[in-house]
BALUMVEX-569816 format. One record per residue: z, y, x of N, C-alpha, C in turn; residue number from 1. Coordinates in Angstrom, 2 decimals. Layout:
N
<r><n_w>Z</n_w><n_v>Y</n_v><n_u>X</n_u><ca_w>Z</ca_w><ca_v>Y</ca_v><ca_u>X</ca_u><c_w>Z</c_w><c_v>Y</c_v><c_u>X</c_u><resi>NUM</resi></r>
...
END
This chain:
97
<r><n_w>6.80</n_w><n_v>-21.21</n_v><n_u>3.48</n_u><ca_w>6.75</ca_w><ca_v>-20.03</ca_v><ca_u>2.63</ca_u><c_w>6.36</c_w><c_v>-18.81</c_v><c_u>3.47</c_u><resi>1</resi></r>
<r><n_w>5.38</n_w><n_v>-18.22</n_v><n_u>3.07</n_u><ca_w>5.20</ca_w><ca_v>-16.69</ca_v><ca_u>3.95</ca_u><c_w>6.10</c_w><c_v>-15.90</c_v><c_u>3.62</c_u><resi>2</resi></r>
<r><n_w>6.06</n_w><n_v>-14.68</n_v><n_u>4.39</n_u><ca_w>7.26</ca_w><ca_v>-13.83</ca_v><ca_u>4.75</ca_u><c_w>6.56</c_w><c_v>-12.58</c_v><c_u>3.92</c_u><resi>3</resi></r>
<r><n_w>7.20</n_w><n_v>-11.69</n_v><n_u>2.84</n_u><ca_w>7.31</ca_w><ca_v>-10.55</ca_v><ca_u>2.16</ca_u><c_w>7.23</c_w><c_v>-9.83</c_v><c_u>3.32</c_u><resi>4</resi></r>
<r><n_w>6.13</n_w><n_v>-8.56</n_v><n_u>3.02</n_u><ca_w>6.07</ca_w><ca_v>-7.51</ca_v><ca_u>3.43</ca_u><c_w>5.69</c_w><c_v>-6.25</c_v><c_u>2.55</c_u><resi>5</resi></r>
<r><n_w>5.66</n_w><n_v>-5.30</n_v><n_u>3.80</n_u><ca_w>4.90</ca_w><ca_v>-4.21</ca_v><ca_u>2.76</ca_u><c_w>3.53</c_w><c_v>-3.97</c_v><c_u>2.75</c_u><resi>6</resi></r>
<r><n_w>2.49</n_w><n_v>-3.20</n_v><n_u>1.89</n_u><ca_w>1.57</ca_w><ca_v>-3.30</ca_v><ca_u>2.61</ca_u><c_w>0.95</c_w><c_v>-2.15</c_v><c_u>3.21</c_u><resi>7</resi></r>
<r><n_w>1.60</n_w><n_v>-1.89</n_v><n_u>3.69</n_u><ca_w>1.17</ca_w><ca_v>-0.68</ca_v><ca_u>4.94</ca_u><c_w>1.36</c_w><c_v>-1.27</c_v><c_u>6.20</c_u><resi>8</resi></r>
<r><n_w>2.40</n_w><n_v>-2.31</n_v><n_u>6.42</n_u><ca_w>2.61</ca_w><ca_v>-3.35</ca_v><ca_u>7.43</ca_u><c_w>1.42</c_w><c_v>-3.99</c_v><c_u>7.80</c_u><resi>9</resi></r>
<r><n_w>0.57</n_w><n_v>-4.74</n_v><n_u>6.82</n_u><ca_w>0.16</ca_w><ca_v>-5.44</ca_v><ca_u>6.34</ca_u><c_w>-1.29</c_w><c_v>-4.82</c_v><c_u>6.96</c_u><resi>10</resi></r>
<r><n_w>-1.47</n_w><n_v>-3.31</n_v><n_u>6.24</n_u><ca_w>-2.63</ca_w><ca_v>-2.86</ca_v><ca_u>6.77</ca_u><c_w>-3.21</c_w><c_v>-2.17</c_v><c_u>8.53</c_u><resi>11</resi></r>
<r><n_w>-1.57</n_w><n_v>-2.71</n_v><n_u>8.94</n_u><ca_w>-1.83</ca_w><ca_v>-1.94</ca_v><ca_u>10.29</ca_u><c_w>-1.79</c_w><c_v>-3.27</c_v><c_u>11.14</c_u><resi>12</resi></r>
<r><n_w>-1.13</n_w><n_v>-4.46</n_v><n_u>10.59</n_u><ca_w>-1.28</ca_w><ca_v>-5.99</ca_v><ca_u>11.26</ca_u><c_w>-3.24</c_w><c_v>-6.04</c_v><c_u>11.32</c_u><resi>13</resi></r>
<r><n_w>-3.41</n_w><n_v>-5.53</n_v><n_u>10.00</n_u><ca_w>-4.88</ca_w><ca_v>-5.85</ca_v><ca_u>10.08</ca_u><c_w>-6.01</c_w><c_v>-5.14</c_v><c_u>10.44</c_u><resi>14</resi></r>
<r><n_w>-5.35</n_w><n_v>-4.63</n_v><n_u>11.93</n_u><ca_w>-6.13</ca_w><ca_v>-3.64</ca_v><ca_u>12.90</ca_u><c_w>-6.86</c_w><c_v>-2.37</c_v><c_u>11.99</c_u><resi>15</resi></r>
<r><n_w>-5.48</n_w><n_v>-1.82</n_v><n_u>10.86</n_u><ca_w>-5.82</ca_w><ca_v>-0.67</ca_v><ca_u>10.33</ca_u><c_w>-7.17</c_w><c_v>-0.45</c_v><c_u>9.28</c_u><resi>16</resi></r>
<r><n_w>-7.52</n_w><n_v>-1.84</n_v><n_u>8.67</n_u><ca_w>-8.57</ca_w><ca_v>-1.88</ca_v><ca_u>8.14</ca_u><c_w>-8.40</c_w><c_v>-1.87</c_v><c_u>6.26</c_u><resi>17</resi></r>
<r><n_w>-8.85</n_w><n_v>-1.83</n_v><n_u>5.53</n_u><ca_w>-8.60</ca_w><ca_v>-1.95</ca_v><ca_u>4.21</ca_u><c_w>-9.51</c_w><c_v>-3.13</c_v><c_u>4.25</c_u><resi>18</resi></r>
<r><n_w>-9.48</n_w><n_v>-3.65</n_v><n_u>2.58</n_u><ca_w>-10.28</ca_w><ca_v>-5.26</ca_v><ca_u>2.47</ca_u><c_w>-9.86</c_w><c_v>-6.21</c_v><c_u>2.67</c_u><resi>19</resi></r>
<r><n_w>-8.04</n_w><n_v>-6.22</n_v><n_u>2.80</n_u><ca_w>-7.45</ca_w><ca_v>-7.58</ca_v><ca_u>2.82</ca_u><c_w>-7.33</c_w><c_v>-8.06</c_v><c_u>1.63</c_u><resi>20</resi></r>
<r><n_w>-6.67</n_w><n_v>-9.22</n_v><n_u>1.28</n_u><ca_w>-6.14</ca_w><ca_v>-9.52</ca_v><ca_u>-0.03</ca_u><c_w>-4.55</c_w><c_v>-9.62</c_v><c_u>-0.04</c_u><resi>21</resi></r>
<r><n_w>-3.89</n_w><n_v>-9.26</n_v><n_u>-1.06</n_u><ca_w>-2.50</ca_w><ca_v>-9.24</ca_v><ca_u>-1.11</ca_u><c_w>-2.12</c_w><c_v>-10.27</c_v><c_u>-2.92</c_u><resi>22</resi></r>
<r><n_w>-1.11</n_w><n_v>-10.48</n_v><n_u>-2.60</n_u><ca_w>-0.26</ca_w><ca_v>-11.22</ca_v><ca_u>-3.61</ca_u><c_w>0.76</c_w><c_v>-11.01</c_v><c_u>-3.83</c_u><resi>23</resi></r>
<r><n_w>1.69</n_w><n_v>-10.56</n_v><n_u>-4.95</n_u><ca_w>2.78</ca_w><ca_v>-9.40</ca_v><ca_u>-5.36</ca_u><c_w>3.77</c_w><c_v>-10.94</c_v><c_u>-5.98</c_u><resi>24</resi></r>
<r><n_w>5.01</n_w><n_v>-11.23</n_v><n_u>-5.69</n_u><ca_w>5.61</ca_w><ca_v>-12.04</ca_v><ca_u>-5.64</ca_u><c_w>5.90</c_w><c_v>-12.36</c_v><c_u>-7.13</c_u><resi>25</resi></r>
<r><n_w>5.64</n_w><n_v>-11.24</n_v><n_u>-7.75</n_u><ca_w>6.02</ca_w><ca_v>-11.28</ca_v><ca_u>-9.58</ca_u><c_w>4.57</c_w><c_v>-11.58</c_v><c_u>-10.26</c_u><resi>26</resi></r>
<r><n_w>3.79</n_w><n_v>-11.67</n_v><n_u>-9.66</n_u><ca_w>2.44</ca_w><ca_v>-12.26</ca_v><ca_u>-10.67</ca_u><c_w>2.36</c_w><c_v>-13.47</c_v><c_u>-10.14</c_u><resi>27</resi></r>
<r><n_w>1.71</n_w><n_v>-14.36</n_v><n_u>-11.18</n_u><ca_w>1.04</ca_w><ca_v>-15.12</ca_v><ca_u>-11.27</ca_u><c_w>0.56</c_w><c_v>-16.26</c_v><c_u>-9.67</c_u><resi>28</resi></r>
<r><n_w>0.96</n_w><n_v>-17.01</n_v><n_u>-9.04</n_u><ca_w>0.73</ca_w><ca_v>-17.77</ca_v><ca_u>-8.18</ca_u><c_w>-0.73</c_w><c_v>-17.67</c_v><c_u>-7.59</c_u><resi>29</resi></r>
<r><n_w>-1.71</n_w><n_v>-17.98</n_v><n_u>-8.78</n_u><ca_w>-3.03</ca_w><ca_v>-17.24</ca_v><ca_u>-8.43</ca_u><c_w>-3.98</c_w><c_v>-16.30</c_v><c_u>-8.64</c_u><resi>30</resi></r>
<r><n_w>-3.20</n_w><n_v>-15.32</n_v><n_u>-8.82</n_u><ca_w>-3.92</ca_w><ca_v>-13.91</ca_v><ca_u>-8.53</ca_u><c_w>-3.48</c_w><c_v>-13.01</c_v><c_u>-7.55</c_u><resi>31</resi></r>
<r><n_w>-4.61</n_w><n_v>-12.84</n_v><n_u>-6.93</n_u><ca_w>-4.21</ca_w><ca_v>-11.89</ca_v><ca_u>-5.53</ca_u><c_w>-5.17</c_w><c_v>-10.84</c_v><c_u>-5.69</c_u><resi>32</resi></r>
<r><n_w>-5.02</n_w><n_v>-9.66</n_v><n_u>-4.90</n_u><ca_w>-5.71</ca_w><ca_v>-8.47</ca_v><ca_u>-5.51</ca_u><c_w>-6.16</c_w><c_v>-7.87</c_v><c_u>-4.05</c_u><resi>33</resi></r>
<r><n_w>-7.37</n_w><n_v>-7.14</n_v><n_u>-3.95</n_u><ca_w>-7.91</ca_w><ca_v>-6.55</ca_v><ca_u>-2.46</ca_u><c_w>-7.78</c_w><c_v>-5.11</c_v><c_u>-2.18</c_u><resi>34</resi></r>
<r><n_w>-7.00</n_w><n_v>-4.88</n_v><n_u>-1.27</n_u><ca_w>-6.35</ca_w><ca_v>-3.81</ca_v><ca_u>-1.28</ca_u><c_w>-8.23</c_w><c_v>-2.49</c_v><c_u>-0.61</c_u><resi>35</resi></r>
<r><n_w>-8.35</n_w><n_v>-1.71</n_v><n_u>-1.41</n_u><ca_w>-9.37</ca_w><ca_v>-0.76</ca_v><ca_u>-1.47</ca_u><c_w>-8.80</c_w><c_v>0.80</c_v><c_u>-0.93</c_u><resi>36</resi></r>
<r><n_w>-7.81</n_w><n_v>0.74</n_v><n_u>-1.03</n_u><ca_w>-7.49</ca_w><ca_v>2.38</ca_v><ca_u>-0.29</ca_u><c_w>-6.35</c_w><c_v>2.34</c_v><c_u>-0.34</c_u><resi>37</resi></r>
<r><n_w>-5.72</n_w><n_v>3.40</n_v><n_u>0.63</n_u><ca_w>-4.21</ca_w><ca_v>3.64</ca_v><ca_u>0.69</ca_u><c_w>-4.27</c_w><c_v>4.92</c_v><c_u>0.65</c_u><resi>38</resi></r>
<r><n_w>-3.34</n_w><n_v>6.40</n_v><n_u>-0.09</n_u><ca_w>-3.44</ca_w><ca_v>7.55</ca_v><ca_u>-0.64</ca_u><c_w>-3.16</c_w><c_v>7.98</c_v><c_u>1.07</c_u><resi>39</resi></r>
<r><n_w>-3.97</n_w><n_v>8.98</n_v><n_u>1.25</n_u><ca_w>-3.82</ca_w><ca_v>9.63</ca_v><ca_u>2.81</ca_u><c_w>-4.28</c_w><c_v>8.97</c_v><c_u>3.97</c_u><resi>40</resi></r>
<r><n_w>-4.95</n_w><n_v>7.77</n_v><n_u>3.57</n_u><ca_w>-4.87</ca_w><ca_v>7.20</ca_v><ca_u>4.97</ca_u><c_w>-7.25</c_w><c_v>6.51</c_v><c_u>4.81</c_u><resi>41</resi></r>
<r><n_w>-7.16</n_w><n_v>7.47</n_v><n_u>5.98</n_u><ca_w>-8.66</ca_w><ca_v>6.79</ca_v><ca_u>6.23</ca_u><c_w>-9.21</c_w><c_v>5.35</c_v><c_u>7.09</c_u><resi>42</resi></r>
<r><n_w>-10.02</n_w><n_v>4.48</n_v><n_u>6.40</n_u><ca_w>-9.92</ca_w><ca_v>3.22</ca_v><ca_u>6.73</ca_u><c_w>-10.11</c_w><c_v>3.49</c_v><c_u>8.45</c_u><resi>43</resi></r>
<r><n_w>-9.80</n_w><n_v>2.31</n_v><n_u>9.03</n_u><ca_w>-10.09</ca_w><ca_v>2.14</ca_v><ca_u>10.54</ca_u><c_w>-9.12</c_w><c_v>2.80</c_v><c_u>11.35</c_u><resi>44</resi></r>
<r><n_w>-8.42</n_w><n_v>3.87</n_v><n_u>10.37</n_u><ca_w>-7.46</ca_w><ca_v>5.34</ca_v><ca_u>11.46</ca_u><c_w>-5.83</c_w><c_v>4.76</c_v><c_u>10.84</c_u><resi>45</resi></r>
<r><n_w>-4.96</n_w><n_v>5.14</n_v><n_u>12.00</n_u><ca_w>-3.56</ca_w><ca_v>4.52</ca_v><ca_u>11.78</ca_u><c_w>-2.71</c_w><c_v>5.21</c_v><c_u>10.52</c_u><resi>46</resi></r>
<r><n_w>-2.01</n_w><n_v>4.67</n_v><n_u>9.89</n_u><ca_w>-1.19</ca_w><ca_v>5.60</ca_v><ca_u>9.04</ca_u><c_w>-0.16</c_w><c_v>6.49</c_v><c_u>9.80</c_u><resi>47</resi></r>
<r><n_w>-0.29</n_w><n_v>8.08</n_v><n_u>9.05</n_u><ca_w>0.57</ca_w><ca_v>8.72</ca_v><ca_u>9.68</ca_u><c_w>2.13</c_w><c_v>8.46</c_v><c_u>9.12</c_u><resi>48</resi></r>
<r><n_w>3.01</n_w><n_v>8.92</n_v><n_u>9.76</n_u><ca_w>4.55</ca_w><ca_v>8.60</ca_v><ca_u>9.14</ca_u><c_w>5.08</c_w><c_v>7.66</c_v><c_u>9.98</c_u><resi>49</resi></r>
<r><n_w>6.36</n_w><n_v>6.95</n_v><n_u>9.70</n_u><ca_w>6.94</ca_w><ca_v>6.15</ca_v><ca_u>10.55</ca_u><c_w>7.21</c_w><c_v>4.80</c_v><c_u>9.80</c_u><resi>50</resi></r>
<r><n_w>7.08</n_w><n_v>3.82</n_v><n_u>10.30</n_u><ca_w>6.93</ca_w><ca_v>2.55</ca_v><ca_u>10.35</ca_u><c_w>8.24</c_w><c_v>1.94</c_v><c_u>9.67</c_u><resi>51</resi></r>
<r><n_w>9.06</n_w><n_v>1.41</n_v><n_u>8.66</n_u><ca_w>7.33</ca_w><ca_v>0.85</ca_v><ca_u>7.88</ca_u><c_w>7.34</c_w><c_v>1.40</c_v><c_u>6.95</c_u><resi>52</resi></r>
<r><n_w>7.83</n_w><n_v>2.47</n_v><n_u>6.04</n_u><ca_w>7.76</ca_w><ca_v>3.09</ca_v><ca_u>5.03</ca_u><c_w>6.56</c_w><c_v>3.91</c_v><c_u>5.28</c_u><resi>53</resi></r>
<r><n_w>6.36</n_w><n_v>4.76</n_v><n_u>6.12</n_u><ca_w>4.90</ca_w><ca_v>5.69</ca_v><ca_u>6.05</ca_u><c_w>5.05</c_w><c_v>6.90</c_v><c_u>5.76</c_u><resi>54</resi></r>
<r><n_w>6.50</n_w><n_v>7.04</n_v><n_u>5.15</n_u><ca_w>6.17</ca_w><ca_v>8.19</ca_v><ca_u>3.83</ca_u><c_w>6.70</c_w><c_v>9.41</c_v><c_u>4.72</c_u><resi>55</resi></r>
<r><n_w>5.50</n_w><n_v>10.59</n_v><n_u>3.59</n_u><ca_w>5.56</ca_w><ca_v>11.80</ca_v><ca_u>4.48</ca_u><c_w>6.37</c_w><c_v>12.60</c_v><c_u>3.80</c_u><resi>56</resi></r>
<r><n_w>6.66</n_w><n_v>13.60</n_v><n_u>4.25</n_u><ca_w>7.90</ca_w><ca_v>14.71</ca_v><ca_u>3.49</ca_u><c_w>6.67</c_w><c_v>16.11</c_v><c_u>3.40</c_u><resi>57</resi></r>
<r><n_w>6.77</n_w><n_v>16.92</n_v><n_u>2.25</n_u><ca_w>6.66</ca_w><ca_v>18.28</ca_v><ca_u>1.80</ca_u><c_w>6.78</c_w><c_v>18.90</c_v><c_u>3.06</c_u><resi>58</resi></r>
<r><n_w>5.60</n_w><n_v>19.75</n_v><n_u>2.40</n_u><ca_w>5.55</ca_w><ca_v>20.90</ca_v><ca_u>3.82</ca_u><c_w>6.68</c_w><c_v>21.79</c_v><c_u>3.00</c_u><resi>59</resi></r>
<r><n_w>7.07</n_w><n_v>22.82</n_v><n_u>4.16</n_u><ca_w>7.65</ca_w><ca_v>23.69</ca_v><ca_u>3.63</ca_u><c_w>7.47</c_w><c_v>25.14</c_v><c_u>2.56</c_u><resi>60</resi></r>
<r><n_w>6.06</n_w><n_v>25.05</n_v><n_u>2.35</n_u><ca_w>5.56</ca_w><ca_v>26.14</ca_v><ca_u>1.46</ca_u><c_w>4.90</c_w><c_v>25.20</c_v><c_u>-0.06</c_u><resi>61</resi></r>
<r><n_w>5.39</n_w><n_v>23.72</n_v><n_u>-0.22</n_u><ca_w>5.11</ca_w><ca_v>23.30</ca_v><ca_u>-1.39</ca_u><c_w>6.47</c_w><c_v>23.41</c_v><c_u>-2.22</c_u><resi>62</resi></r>
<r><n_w>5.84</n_w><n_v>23.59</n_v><n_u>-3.12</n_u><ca_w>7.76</ca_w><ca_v>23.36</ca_v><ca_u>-4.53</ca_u><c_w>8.77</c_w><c_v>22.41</c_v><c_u>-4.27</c_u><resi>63</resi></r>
<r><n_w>7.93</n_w><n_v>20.93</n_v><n_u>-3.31</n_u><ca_w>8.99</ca_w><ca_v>19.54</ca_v><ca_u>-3.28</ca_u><c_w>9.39</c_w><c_v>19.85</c_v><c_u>-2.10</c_u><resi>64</resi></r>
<r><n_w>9.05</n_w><n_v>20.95</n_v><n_u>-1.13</n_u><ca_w>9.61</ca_w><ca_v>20.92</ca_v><ca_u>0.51</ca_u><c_w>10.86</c_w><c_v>20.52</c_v><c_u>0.38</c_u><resi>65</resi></r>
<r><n_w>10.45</n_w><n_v>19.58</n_v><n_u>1.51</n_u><ca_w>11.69</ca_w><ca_v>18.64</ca_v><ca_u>2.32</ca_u><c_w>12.08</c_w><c_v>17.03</c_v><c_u>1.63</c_u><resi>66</resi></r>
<r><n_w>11.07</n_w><n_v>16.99</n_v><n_u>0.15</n_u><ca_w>11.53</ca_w><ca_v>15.95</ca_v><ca_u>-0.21</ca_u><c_w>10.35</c_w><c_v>14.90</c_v><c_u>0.48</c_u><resi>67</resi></r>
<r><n_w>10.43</n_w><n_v>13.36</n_v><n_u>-0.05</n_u><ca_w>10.27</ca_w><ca_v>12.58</ca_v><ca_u>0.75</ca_u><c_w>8.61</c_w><c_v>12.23</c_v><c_u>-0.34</c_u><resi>68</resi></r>
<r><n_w>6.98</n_w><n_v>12.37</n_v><n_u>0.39</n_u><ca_w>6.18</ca_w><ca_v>11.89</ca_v><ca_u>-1.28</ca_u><c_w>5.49</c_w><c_v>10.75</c_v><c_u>-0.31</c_u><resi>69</resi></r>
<r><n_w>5.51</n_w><n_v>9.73</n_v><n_u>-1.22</n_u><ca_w>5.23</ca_w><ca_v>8.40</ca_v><ca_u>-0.83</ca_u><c_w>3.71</c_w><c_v>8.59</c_v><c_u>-1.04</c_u><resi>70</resi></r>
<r><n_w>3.08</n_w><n_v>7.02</n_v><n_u>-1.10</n_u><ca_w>1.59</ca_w><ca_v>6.69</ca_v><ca_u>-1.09</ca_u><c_w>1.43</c_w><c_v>5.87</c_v><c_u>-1.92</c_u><resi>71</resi></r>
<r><n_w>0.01</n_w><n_v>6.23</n_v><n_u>-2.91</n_u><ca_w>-0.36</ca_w><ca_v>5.53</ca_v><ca_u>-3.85</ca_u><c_w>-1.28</c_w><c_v>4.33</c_v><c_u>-3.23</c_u><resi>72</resi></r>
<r><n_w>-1.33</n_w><n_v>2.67</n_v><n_u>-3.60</n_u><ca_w>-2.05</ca_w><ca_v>1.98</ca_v><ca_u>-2.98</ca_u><c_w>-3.25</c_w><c_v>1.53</c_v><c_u>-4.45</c_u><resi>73</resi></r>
<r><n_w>-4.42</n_w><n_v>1.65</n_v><n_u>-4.20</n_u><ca_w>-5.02</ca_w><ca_v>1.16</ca_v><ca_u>-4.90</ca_u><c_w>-5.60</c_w><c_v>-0.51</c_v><c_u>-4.63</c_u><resi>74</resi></r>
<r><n_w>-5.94</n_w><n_v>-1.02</n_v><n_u>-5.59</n_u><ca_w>-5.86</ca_w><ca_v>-2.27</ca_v><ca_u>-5.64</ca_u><c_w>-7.07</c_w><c_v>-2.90</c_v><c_u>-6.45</c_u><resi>75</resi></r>
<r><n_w>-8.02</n_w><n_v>-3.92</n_v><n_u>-6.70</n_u><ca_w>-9.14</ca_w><ca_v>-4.11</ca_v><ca_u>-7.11</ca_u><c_w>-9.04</c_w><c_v>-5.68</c_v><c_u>-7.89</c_u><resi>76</resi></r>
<r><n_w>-9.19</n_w><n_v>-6.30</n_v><n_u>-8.91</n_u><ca_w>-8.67</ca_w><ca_v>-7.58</ca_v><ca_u>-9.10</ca_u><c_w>-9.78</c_w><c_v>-7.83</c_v><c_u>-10.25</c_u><resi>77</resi></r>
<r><n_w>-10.83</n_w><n_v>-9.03</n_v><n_u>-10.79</n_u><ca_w>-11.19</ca_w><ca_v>-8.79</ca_v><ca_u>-11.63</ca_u><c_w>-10.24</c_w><c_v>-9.49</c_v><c_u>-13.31</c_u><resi>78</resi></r>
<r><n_w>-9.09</n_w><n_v>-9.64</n_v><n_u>-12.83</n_u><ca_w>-7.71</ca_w><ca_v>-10.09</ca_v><ca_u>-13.87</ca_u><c_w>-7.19</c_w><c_v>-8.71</c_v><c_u>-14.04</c_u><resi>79</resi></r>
<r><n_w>-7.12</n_w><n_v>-7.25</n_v><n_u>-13.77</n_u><ca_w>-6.78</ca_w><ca_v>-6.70</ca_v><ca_u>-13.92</ca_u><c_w>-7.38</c_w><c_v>-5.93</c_v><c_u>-15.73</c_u><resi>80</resi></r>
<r><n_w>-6.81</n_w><n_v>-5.19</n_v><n_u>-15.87</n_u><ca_w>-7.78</ca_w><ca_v>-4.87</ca_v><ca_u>-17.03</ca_u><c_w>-8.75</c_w><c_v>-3.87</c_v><c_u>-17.07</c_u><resi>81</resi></r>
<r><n_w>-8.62</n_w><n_v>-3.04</n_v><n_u>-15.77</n_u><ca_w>-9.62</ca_w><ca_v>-2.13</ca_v><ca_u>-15.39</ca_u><c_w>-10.39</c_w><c_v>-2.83</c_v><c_u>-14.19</c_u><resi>82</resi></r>
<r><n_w>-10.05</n_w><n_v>-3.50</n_v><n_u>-13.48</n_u><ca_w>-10.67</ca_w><ca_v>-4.45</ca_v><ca_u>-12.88</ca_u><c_w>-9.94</c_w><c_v>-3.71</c_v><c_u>-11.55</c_u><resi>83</resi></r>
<r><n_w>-9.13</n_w><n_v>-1.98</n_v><n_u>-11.86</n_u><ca_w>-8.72</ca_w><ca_v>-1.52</ca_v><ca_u>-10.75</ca_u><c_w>-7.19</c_w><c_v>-1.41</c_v><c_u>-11.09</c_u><resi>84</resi></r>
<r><n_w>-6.28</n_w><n_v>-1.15</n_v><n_u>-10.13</n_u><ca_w>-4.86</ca_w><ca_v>-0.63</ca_v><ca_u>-10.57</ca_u><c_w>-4.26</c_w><c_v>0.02</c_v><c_u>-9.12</c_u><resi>85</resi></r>
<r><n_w>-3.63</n_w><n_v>1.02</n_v><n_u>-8.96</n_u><ca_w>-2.78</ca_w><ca_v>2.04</ca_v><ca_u>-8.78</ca_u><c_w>-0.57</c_w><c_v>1.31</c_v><c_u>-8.63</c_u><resi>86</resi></r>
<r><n_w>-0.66</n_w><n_v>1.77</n_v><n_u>-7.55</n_u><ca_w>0.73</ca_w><ca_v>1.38</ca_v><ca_u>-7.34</ca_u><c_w>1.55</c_w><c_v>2.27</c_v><c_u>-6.85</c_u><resi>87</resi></r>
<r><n_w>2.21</n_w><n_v>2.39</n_v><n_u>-7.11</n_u><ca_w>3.62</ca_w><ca_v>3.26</ca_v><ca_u>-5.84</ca_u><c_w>4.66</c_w><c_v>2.22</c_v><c_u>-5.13</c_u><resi>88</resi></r>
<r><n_w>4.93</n_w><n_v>1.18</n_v><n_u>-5.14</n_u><ca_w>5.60</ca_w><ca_v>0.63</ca_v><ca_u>-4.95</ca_u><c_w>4.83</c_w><c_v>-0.39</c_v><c_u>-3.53</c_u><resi>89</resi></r>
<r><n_w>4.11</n_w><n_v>-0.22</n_v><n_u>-2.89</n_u><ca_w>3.23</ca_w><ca_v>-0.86</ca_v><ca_u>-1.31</ca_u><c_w>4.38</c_w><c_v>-0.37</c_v><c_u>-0.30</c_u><resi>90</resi></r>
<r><n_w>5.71</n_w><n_v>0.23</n_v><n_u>-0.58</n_u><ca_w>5.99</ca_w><ca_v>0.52</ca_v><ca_u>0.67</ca_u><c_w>7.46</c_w><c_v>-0.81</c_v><c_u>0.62</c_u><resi>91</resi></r>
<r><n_w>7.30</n_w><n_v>-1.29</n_v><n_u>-0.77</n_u><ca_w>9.00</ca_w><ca_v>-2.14</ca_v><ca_u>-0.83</ca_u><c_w>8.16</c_w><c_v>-3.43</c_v><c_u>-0.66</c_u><resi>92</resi></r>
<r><n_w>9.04</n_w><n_v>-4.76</n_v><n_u>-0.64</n_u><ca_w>8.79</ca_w><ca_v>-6.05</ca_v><ca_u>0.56</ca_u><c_w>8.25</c_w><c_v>-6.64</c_v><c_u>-0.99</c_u><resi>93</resi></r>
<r><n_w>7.91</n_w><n_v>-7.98</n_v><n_u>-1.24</n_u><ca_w>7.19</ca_w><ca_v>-8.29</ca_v><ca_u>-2.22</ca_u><c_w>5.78</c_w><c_v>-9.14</c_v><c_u>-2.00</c_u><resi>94</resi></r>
<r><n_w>5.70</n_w><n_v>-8.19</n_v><n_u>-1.02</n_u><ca_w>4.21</ca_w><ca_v>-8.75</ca_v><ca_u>-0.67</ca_u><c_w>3.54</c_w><c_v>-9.34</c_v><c_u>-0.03</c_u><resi>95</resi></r>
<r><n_w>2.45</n_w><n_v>-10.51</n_v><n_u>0.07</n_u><ca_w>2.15</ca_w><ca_v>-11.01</ca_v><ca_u>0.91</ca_u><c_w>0.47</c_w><c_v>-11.33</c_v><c_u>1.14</c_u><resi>96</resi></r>
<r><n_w>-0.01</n_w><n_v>-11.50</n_v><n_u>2.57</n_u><ca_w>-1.32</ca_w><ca_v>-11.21</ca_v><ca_u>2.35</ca_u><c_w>-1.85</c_w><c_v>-12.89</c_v><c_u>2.77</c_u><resi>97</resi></r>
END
């Protein structure tokens, strides 16, 4: 059985690249989806934040200063119904590539 991760883990195992494929433990056995962008983070360059969550906190001159704003992962599948989908949830375990 492979081991759940996140996929920001996932994208820095894979020498920081986007274009892997991932598989979300609650769908379907065979559908896996190719991860196309991560919110803040440019392909090839490391994610900023700390390992393994990522997530960055409010500057101090925004309305949320000091709170904690995560990263949206986009995702590409042609089972999807836009063929694209949007996540917040790439930073909890679940996942596997």
């Amino acid at each position: 059985m492979k081991k759940s991760r996140n996929i920001f883990e996932m994208y820095v195992d894979n020498g920081c690249r986007l274009g892997f494929y991932v598989h979300r433990e609650s769908w379907r056995s065979d559908r896996y989806a190719k991860v196309i962008g991560i919110d803040g983070v440019k392909d090839g360059e490391p994610i900023e934040g700390t390992p393994p969550y990522y997530n960055r906190i409010y500057p101090a001159d925004h309305p949320n200063a000091g709170k904690t704003w995560g990263r949206t992962i986009y995702l590409q599948a042609p089972w999807f119904d836009t063929g694209h989908y949007q996540t917040e949830s790439g930073g909890t375990g679940g996942w596997t590539k």
